[in-house]
C-alpha positions as CSV (number, residue, x, y, z in Angstrom):
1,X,8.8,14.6,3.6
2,X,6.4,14.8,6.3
3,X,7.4,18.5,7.5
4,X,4.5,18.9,5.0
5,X,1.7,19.2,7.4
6,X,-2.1,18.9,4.9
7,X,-5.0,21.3,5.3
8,X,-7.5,18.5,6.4
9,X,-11.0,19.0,4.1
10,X,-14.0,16.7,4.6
11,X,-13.8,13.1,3.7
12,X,-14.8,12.0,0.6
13,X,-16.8,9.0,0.8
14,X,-19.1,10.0,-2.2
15,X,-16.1,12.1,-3.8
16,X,-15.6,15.4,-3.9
17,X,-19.2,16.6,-5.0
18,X,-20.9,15.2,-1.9
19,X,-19.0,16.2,1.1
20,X,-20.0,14.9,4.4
21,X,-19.4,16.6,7.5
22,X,-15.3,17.6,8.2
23,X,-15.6,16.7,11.9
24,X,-14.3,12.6,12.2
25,X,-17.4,10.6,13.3
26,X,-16.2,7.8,16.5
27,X,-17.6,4.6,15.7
28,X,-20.5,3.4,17.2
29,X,-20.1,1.0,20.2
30,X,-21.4,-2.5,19.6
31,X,-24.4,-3.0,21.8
32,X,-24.0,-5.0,25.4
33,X,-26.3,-8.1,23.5
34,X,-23.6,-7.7,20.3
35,X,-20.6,-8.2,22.7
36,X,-21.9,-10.8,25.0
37,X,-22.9,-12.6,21.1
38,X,-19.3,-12.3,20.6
39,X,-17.5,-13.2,23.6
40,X,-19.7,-16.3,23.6
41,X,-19.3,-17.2,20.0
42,X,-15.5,-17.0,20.1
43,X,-15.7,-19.3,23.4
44,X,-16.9,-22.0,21.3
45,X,-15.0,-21.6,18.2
46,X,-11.7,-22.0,21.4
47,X,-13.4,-24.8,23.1
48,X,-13.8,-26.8,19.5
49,X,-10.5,-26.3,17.9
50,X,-9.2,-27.1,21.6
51,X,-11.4,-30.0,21.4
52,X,-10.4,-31.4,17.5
53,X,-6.3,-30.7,19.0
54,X,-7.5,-33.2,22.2
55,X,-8.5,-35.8,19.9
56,X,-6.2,-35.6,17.5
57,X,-3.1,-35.9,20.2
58,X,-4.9,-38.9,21.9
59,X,-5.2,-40.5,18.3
60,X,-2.1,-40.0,17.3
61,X,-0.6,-41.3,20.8
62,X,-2.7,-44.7,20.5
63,X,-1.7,-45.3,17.2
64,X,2.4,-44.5,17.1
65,X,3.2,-44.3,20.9
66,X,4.4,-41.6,22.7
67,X,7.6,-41.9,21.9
68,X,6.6,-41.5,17.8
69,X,4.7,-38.7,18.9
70,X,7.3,-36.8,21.2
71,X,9.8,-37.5,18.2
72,X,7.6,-37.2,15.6
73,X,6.4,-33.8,17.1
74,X,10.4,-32.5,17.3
75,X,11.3,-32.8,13.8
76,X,7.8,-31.8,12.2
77,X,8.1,-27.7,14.4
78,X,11.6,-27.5,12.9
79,X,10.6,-25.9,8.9
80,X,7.1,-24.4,10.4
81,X,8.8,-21.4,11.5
82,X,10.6,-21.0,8.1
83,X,7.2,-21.8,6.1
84,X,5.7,-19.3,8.5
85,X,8.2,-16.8,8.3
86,X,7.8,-16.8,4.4
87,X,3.9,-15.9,4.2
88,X,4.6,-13.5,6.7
89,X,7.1,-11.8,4.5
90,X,4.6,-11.5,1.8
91,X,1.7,-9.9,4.3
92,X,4.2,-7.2,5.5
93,X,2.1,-4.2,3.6
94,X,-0.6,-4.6,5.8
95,X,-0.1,-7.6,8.6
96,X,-3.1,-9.5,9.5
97,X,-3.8,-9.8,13.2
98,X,-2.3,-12.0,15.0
99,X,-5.8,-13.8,16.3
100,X,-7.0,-14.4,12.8
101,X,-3.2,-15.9,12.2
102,X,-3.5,-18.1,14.9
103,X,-7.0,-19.5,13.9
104,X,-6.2,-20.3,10.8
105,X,-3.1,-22.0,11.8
106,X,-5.1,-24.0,14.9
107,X,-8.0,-25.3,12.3
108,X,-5.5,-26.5,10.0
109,X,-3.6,-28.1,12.5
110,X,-6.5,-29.3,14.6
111,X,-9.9,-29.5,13.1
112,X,-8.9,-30.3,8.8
113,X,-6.6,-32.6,10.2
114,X,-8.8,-34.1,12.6
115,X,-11.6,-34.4,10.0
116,X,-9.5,-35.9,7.6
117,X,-8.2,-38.5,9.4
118,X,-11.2,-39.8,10.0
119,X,-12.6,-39.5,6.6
120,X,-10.0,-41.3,5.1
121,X,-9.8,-44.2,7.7
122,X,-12.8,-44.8,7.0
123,X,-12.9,-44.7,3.1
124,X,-9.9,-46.6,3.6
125,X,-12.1,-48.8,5.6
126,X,-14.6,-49.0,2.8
127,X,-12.5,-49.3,0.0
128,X,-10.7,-52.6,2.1
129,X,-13.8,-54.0,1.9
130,X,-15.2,-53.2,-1.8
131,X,-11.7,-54.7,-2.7
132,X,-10.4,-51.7,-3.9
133,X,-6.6,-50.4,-4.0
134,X,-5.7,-48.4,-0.9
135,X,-4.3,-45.7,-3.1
136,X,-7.5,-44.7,-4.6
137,X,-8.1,-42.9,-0.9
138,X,-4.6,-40.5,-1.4
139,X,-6.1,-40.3,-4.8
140,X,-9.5,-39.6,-5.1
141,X,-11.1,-38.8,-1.3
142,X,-7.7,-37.4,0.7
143,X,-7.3,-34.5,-2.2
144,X,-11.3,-33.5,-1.6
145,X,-11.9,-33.7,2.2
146,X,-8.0,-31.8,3.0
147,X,-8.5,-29.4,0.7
148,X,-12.0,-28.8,1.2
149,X,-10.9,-28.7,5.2
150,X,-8.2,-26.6,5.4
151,X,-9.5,-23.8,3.3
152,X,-13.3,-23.8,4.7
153,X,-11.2,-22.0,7.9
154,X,-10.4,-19.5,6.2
155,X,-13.6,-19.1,4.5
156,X,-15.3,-18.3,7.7
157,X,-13.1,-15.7,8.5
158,X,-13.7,-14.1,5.3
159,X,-17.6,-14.7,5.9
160,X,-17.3,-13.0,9.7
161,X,-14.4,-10.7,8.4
162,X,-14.4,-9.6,4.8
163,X,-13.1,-6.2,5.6
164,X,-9.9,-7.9,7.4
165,X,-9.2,-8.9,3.5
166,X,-7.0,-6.8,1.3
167,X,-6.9,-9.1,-2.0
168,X,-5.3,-12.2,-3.2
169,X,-2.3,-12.1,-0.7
170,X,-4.3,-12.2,1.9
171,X,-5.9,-15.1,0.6
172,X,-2.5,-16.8,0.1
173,X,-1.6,-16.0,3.6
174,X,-4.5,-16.8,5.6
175,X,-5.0,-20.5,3.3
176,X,-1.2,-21.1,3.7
177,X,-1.3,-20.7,7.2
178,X,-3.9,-23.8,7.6
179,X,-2.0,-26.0,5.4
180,X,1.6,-25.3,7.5
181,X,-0.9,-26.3,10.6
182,X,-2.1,-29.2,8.6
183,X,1.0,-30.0,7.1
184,X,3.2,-30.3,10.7
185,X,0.7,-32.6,12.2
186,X,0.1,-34.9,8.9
187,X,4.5,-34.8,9.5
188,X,4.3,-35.7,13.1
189,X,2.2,-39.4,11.9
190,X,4.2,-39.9,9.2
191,X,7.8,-39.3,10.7
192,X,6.9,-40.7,14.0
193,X,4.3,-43.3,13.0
194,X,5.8,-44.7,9.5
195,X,9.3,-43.6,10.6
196,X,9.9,-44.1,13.8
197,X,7.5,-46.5,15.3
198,X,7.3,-48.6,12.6
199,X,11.3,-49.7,12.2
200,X,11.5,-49.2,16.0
201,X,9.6,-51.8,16.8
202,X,10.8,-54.4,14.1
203,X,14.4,-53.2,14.6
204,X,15.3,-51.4,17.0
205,X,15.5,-47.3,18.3
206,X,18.9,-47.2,16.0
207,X,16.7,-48.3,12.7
208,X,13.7,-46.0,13.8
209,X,16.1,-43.2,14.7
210,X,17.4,-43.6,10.8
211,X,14.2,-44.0,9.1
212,X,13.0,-40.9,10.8
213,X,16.3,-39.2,9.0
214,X,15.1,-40.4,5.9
215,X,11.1,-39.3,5.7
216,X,12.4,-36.3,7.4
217,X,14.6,-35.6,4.1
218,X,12.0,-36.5,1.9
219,X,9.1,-34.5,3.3
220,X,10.5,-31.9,4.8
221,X,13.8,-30.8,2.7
222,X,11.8,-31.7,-0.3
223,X,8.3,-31.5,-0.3
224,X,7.8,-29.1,2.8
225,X,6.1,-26.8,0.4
226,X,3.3,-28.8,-1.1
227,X,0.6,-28.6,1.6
228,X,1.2,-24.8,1.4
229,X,1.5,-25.1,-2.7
230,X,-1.9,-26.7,-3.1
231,X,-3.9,-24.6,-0.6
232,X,-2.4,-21.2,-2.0
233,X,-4.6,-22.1,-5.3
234,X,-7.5,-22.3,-3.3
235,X,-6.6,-18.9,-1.2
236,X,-6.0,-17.0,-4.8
237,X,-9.6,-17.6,-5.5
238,X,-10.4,-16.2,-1.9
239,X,-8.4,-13.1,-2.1
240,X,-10.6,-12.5,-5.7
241,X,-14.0,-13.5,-4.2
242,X,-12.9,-11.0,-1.4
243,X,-12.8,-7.6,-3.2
244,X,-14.9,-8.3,-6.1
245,X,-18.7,-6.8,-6.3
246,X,-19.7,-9.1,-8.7
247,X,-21.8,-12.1,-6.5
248,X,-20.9,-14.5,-9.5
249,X,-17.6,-13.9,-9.3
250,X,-17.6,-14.1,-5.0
251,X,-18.8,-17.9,-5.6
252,X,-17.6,-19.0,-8.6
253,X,-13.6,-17.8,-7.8
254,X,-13.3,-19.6,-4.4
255,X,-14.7,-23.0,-6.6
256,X,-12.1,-22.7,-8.9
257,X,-9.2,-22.0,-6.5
258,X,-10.1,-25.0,-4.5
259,X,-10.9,-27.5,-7.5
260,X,-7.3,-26.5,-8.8
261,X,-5.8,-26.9,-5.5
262,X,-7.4,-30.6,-5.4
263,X,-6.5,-31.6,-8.7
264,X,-2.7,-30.5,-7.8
265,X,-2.7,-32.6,-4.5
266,X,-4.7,-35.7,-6.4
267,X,-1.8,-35.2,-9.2
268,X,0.4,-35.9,-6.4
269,X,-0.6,-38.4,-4.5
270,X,-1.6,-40.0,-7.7
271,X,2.4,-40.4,-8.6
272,X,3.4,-43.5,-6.1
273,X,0.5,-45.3,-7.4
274,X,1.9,-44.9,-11.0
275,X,5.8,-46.0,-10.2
276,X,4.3,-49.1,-8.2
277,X,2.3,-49.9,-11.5
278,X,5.0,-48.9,-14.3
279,X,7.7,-50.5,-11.7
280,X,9.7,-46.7,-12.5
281,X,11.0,-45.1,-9.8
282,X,12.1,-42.3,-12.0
283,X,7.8,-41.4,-12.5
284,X,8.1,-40.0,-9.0
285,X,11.2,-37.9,-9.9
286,X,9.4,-36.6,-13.4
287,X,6.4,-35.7,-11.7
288,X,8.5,-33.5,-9.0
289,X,10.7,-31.9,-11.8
290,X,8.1,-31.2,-14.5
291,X,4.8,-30.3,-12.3
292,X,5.5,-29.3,-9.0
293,X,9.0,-27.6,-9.0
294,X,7.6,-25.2,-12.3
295,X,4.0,-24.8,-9.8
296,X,6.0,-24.1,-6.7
297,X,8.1,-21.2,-8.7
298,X,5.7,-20.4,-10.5
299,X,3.1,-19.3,-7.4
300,X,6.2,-18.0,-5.8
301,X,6.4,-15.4,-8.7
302,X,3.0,-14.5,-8.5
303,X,3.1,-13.8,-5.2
304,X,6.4,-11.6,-5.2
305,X,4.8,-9.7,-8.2
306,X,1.0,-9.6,-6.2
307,X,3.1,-8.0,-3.6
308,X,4.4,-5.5,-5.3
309,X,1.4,-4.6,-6.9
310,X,-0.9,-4.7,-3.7
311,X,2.0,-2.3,-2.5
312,X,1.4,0.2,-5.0
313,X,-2.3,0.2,-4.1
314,X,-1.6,3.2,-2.0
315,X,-1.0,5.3,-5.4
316,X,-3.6,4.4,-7.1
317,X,-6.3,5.2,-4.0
318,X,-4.9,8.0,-2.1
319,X,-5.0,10.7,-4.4
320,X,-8.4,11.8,-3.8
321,X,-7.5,12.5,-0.1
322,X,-4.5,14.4,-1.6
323,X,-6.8,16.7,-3.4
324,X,-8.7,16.8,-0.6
325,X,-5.7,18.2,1.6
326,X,-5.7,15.3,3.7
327,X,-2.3,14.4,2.6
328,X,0.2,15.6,0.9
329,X,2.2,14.0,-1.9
330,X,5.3,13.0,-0.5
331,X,3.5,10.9,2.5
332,X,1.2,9.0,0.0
333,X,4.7,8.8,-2.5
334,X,6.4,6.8,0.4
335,X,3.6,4.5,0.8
336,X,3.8,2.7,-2.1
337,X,7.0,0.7,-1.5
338,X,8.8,-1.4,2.0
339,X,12.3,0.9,0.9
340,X,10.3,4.0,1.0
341,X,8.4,3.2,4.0
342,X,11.7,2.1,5.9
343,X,12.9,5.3,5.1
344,X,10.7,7.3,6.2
345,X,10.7,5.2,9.5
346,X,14.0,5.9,9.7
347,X,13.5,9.9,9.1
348,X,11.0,9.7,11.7
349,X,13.1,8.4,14.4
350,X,15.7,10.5,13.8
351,X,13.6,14.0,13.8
352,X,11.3,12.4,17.3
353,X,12.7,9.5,18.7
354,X,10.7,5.6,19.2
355,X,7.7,7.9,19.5
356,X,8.6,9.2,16.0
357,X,9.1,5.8,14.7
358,X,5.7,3.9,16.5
359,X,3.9,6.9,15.0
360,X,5.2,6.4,11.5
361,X,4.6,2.8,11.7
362,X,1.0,3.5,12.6
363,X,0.4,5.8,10.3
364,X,1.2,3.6,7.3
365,X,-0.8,1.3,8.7
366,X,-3.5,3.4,9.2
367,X,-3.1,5.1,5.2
368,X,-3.0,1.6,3.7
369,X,-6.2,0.7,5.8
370,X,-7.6,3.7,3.9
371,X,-6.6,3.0,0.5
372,X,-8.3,-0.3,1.2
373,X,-11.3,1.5,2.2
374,X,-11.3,3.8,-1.1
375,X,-10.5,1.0,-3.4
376,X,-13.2,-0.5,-1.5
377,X,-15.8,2.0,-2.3
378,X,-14.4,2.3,-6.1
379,X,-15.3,-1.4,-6.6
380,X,-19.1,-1.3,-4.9
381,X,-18.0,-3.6,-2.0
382,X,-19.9,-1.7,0.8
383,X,-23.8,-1.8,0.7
384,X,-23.8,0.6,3.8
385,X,-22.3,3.8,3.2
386,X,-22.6,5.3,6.2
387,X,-20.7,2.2,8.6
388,X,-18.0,3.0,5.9
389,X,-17.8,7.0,6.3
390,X,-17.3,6.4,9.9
391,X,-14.2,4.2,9.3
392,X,-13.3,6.5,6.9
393,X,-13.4,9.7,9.3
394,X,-11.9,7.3,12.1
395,X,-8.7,6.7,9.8
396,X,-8.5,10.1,9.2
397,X,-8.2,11.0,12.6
398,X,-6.1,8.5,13.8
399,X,-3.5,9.7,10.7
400,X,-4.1,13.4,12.0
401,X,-3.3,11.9,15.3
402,X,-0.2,10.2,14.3
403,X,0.9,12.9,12.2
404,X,1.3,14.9,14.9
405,X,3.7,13.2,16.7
406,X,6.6,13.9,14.1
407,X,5.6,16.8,11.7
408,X,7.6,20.2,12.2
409,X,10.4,18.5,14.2
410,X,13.0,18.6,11.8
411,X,14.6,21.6,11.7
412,X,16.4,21.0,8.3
413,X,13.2,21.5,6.9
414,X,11.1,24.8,6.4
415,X,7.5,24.5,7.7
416,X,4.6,24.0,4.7
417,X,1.1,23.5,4.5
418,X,-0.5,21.4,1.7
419,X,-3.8,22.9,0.5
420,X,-4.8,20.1,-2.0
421,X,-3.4,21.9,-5.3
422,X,-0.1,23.5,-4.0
423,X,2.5,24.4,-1.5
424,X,3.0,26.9,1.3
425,X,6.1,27.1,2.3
426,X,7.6,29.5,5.0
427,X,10.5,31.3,4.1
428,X,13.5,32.8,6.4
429,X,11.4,36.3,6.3
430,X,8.8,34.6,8.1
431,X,6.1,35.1,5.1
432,X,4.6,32.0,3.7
433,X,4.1,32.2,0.0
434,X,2.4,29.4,-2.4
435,X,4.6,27.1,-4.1
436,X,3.5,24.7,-6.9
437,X,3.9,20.7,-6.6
438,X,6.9,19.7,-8.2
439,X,6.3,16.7,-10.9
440,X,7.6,14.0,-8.6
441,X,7.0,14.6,-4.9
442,X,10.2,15.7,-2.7
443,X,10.9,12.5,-0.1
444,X,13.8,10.9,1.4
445,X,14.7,8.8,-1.5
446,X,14.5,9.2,-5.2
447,X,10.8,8.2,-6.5
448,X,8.3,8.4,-9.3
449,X,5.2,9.2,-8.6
450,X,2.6,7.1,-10.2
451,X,-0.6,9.3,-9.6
452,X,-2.1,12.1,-11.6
């Protein structure tokens, strides 16, 4: 596979007509004003979230005890991992940095939740007094202010980050990860404050203990998923807004995501309020079975097949840097799935060692951050061509650079050049002599090649 070492040409930010110059360009370094700017603005954004997760510990403390919130806290950590562990899965293409992870996680946790608890206390508030039902809060303002919350963290990042985004699963990931952070503290009120607390102190520690078990069933064996569910719609129209040149589309996709993802969560919270009225228990258990069990799967589908396709992004952008004789077929043949990127993980360990391996992992990392780039360019996202030729030449180096570290170490494998349009392979004689691409490139495992 990657004893195949290209003949590096110029990038091709303008294609091949226009050819900018071979040598990789370093990027610029921000100035000392730029970084100071930074430092400073991502002091505050720590200091605030660190500020919403103060006040939202001391509320929850004065209003279920510490006991509700030491228990409460326990049992809502135990399916984050899981949840987390799932949108990870789906983001394993290209991971997102940890930091941008993290933040998204901390506002939903912190900041939406912290917003929304006081928006609907006081609506709740409000509607006491207008002598209106309770319910019309989970109905009508808790859908608008948590959705509108937990995805306006993500939106920020896009606004500061838009290149971190790779499409819609990014979107999923980055929205999901704010409502798991929203979803575990909303869990620690309602399984130590209405579970807990509330039969503790009527009953006893053994009743609380119990109708702990019993929310804990409910909301987390059962509807774990929904805070994730609803806020996926939302990060769907993100992900779209993110690589489309269209400025319509950019506004008008993240409305619609997040209107869909309120009118599932009203849909919801709307179904208690319907078996109290009909006196049906079994309205609850319709709802569940014929809306948000087909949503769940469905989304789940989606995703899976997004995936895939995302994956394949590789195939459909690379080429041009294969003419080029920036790479040759086979590397940009393994890119395009996880089996044939393990493989040739595991081909580059076994011809250099952990070296081998970090410098495979980093080169499809690097290769996807190009096809990114490229798609990038094909759609019209970058007003600035010349900040994007630097990446560009940067990525190219850096997959030079990694390159390096296991081509021409297997010795099952003749050495060969790869000029762009064919082969040059050197034989036992010593003489290299041109070969012609095959129709489906030569790599560890069987493949199809999908590019022209």
């Amino acid at each position: 596979m990657s004893e195949i070492s290209p003949q590096p040409s110029p990038p091709l930010i303008d294609g091949p007509e226009q050819v900018p110059p071979a040598a990789p360009v370093a990027a610029p370094e921000p100035s000392r004003r730029k970084r100071v700017w930074r430092i400073i603005g991502l002091a505050a954004m720590i200091m605030f979230i660190a500020g919403c997760a103060i006040a939202v510990v001391v509320f929850l403390g004065f209003n279920i005890g510490v006991d509700g919130l030491l228990l409460g806290s326990i049992a809502a950590l135990v399916p984050v991992p899981v949840l987390i562990g799932c949108f990870m899965w789906l983001d394993r293409y290209e991971p997102e940095p940890v930091g941008y992870l993290a933040f998204c996680f901390a506002w939903g946790a912190f900041v939406a939740t912290g917003v929304a608890l006081v928006v609907n206390s006081y609506a709740s508030y409000l509607f006491e007094g207008w002598g209106l039902s309770d319910s019309l809060v989970a109905t009508l303002v808790a859908p608008f202010i948590e959705e509108t919350m937990k995805t306006l963290g993500p939106v920020l990042l896009l606004w500061r980050r838009r290149r971190e985004w790779s499409g819609i699963t990014d979107g999923i990931v980055y929205c999901g990860l704010s409502a798991i952070g929203f979803a575990m503290v909303e869990n620690i009120l309602y399984l130590g404050g209405h579970g807990y607390a509330a039969s503790n102190e009527q009953y006893g520690p053994a009743s609380g203990a119990q109708q702990l078990f019993l929310i804990f069933i409910v909301r987390i064996l059962f509807t774990g998923f929904a805070h994730p569910l609803f806020t996926s719609m939302a990060g769907v129209g993100l992900g779209v807004a993110a690589r489309a040149a269209e400025r319509p589309v950019r506004y008008l996709a993240p409305i619609s995501g997040i209107l869909v993802a309120m009118m599932l969560h009203g849909t919801w919270n709307i179904l208690p309020s319907l078996v109290v009225a009909t006196g049906e228990p079994i309205v609850l258990l319709y709802g569940y079975l014929g809306l948000m069990i087909p949503v769940f799967f469905g989304t789940v589908g989606f995703a899976i097949w997004l995936r895939g396709w995302e994956g394949r992004l590789t195939e459909r952008a690379l080429p041009a840097y294969v003419r080029a004789g920036w790479l040759s077929p086979p590397e940009v043949a393994t890119l395009s799935s996880l089996g044939r990127r393990h493989s040739a993980r595991r081909w580059a360990k076994r011809v250099a060692g952990d070296a081998g391996l970090r410098a495979m992992k980093g080169f499809q990392f690097s290769a996807t951050k190009l096809a990114l780039l490229r798609d990038g360019l094909d759609r019209g996202l970058y007003s600035k061509i010349g900040s994007a030729q630097v990446e560009e030449a940067a990525l190219l180096a850096q997959i030079s650079a990694e390159r390096s570290v296991f081509v021409g170490r297997d010795p099952q494998t003749p050495q060969a050049r790869w000029d762009g349009e064919r082969y040059h392979i050197t034989f036992p004689d010593g003489v290299s002599r041109p070969i012609e691409a095959p129709a489906s490139p030569v790599v560890p495992i069987p493949i199809t090649a999908y590019y022209r």
